[in-house]
C-alpha positions in Angstrom: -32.0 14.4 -69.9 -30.9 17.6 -71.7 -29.5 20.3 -69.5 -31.7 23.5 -69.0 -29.9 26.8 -69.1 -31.4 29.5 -66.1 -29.6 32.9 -67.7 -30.4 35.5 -64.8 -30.1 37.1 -61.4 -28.8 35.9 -57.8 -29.6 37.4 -54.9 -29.3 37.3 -50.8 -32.8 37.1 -49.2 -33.0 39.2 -46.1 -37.0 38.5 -44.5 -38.4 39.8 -42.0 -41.6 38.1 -40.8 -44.3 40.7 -38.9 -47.9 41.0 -38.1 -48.2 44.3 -40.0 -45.4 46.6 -42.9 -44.6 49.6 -41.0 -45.8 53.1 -42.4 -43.5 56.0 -43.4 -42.2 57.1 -40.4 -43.2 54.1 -37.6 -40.8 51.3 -36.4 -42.3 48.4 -35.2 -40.4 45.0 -33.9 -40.7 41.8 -36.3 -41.2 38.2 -35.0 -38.7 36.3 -37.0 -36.1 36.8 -39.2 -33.9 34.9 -41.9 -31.5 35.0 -44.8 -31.2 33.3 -47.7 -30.0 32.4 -51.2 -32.3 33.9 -53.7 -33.1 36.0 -56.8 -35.6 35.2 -59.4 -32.5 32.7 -61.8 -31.3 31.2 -59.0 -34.4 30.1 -57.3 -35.3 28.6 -60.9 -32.4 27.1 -61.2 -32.3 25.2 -57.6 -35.9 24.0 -57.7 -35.4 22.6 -61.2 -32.2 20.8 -60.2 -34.0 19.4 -56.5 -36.6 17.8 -59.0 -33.5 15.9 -60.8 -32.9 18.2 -63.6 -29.2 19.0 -65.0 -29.1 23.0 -64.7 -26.8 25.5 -66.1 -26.6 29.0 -64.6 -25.2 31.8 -65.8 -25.4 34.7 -63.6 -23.1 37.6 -61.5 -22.1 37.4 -58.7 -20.1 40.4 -56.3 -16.6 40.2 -54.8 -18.2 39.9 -51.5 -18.8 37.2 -49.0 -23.0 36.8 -49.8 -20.9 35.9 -53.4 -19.4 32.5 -51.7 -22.1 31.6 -50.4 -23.9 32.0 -53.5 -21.7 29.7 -55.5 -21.4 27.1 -52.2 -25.6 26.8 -52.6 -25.3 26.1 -56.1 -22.7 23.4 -55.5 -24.7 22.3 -52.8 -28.0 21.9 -54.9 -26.4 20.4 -58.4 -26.4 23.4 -60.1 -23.2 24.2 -62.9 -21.5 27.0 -62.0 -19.2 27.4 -64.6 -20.8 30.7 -66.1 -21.4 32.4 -62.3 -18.5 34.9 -62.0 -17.6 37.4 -59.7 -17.2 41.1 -60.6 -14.5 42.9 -59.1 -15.3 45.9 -57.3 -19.1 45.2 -57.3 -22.0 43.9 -54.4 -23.8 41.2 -54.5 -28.0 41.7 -55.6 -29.9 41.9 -52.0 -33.7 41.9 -51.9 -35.0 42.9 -48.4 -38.1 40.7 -48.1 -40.7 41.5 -45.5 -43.9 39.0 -45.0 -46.8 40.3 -43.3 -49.6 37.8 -40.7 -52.0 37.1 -44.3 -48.7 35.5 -45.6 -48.1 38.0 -47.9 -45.0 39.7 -48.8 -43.3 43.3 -50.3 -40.0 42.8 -51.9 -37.3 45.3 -52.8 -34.5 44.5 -55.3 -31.1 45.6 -55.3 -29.3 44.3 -58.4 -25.8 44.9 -58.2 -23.5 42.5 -60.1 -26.8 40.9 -61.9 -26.4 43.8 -63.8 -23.3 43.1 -65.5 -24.5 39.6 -67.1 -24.0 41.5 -70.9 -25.3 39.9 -74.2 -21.5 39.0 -75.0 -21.5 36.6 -71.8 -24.2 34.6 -74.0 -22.2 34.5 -77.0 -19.1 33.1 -75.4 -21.3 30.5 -73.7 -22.6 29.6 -77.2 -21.6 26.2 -77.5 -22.3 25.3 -74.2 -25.7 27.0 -74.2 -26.9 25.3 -78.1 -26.9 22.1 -76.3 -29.5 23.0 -74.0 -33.1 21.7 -73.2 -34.8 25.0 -72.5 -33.6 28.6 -72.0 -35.2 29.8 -68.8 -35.2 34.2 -68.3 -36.5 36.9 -66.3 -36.0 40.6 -65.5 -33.6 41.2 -63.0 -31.0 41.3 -65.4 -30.3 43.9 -68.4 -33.2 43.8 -70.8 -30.2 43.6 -73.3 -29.2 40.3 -72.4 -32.8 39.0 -72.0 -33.4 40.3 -76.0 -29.3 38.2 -76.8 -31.0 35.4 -75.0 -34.0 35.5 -77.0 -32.3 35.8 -79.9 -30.0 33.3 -79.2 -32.5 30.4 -78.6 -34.7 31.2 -81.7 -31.6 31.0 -83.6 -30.7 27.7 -82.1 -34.1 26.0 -82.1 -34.0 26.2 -78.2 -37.2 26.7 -76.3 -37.2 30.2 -74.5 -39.5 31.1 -71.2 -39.8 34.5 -70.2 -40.8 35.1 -66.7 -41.2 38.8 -67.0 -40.8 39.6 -63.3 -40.3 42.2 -62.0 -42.4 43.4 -64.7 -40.8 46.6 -66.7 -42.5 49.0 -68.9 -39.5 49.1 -70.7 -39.8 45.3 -72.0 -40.0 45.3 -75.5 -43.5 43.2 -76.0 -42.9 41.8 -79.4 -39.5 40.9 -78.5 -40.6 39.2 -75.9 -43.4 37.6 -77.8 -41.1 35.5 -79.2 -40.8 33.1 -76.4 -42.4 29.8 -76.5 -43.3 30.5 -73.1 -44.1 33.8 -71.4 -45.6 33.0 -67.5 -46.4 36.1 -65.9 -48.8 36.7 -62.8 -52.1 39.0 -62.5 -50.3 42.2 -61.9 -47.0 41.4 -64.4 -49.5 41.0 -67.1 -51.9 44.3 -66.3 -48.6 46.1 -66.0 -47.4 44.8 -69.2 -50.5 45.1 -71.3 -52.0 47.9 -69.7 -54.9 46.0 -69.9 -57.1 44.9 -66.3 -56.7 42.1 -64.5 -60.0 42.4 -62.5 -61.7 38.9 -63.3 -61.5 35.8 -65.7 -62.9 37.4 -68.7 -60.4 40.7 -68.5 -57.4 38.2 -67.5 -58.0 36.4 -71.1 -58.4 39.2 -73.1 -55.4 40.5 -71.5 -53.6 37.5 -72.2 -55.3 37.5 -75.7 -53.7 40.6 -77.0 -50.4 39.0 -76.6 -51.0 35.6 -78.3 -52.5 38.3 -81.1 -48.7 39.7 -81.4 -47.3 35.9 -82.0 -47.0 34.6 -78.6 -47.1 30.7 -78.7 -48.2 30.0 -74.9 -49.1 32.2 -71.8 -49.4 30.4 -68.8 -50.8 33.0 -66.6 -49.5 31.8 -62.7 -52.8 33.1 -60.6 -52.1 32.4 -56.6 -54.1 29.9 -55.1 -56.6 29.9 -58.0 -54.2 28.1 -60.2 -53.0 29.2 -63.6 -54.6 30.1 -66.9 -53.0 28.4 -69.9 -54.0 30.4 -73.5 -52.2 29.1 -76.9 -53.5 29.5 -79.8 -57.6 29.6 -79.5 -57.4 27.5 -76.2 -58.1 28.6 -72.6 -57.4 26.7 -70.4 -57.6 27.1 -66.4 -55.6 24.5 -64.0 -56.5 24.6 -60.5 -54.6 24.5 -57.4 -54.8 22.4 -54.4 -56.3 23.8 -51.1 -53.3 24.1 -48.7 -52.7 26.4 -45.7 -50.3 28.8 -46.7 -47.2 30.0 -44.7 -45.0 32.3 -46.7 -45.8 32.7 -50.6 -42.3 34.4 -51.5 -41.0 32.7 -54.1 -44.0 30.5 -55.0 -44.0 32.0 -58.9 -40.0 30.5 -59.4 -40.9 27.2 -57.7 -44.0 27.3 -60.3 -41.1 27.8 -62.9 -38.5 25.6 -62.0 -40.4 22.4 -62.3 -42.1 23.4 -65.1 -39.0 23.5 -66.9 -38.0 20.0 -65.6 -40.9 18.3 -66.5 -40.9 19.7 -69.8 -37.2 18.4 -70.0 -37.8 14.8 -69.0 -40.5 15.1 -72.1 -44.0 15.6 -70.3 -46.8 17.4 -72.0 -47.3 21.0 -71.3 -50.7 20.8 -69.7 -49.0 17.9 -67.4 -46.0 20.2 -66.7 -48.6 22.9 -65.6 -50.0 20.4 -63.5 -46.9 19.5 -62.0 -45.7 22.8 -61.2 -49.1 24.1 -59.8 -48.4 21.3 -57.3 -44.7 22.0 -56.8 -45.2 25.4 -56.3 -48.8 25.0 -53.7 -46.3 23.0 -51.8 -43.6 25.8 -51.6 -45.9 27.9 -49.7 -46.6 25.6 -46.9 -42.8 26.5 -45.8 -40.9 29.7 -45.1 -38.3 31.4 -47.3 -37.5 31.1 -50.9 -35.3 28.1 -51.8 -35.7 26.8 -48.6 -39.2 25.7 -49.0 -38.4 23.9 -52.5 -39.3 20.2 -52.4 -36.4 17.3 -53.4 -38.5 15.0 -55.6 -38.8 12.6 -53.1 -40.5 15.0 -50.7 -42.8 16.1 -53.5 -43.9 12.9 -54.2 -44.8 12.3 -50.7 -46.9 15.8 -51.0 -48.5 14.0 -54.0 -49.4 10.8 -52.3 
């Protein structure tokens, strides 16, 4: 199986679990707390490799100690590290994750040395990089680099996914549109399209107005009601299984990740959707990011 290249952002997950988000002003005691290896890549990256897929990252890390333990997870889930340096003089990303009683959960992102990862980085990795399966990118890196990226796997025949989270204004649409794959959520693509998200019907011609500007496939990631696949003049809605959930951080990158692994070991994209509307169901029935991913034995067990 081909490698698949995740070109994107590592963080350190700091969650607080409590029975209600404090208002401006109030302090109020949490029940549990936990911290963790995260950030939108690196997620990607880890639940594609648990599944069995070869993964190349390429990210930024600080000079700081979260930075060793960054690299140590990747080593410890089978994920090449070659193209995850530190920069001198520069912290780590942290997102501060709090998760209310409904399971629910309010995330704030502090980028730090994601935000060096430049456009040259994915020249130098060129050769490395035109070998790849699929180019997997989000938006907690510079929009720069996401546009190189782009760029880079049209040029090279490579399929590109865009997970445009956290959605930016700033995104150049028809840039994007260039992707063989662009998975947002509800709110990424209302904030995106400026366009409402309310029901079915809005969510499609949302959707729509981006297939209109050359898009090839938006799979449309919807929470417990599944996902919405549009290419072309299909639409196409997958559903999700009924499971109780426990934390839904990360849910969207799980989702992601073994999408791109199926699609590397050659499945179908309406079975990959399936796949990973499964994968990702599962991921909320634990806490934490990367800590709730499944190791394809414990997925098929889910399955069974």
């Amino acid at each position: 199986m081909e490698e698949i290249a995740v070109i994107g952002s590592c963080m350190v997950d700091l969650i607080a679990y409590t029975d209600s988000i404090p208002k401006a002003g109030e302090t109020l005691i949490a029940k549990d707390f936990a911290m963790g290896c995260g950030g939108k890549g690196a997620n990607q990256a880890v639940a594609a490799s648990r599944l069995g897929a070869p993964v190349l990252m390429m990210a930024r890390v600080g000079d700081d100690a979260f930075a060793d333990n960054t690299l140590a997870n990747f080593e410890k889930n089978g994920v090449s590290t070659e193209f995850v340096t530190k920069v001198p003089g520069v912290s780590s990303g942290v997102a501060p994750i709090w998760v209310d009683a409904d399971s629910q959960n309010r995330i704030l992102i502090i980028p730090g040395a994601n935000m060096h990862l430049r456009p040259a980085d994915i020249a130098a990795a060129g050769e490395r990089l035109s070998k790849c399966a699929m180019i997997i990118l989000q938006l907690e890196i510079p929009l720069e680099t996401v546009y190189a990226a782009i760029d880079f796997g049209n040029e090279h025949g490579i399929p590109v996914l865009l997970n445009p989270a956290p959605a930016s204004k700033d995104l150049d649409i028809d840039h994007a549109c260039r992707c063989d794959f662009f998975v947002p959520n509800e709110t990424e693509l209302e904030i995106l399209t400026g366009m409402p998200v309310g029901n079915n019907d809005e969510i499609a011609a949302a959707a729509s107005s981006l297939l209109a500007r050359g898009l090839k496939n938006l799979i449309v990631t919807l929470g417990d009601k599944g996902t919405l696949w549009m290419h072309g003049e299909v639409r196409q809605h997958i559903a999700a299984p009924s499971v109780k959930a426990v934390d839904t951080t990360g849910a969207g990158d799980a989702f992601i990740g073994c999408f791109a692994a199926q699609m590397a070991k050659g499945a179908s994209v309406e079975a990959a959707i399936g796949e990973a509307i499964q994968y990702a169901s599962h991921s909320v029935t634990g806490k934490g990011t990367q800590t709730s991913y499944a190791t394809a034995e414990e997925f098929a067990a889910f399955k069974s």
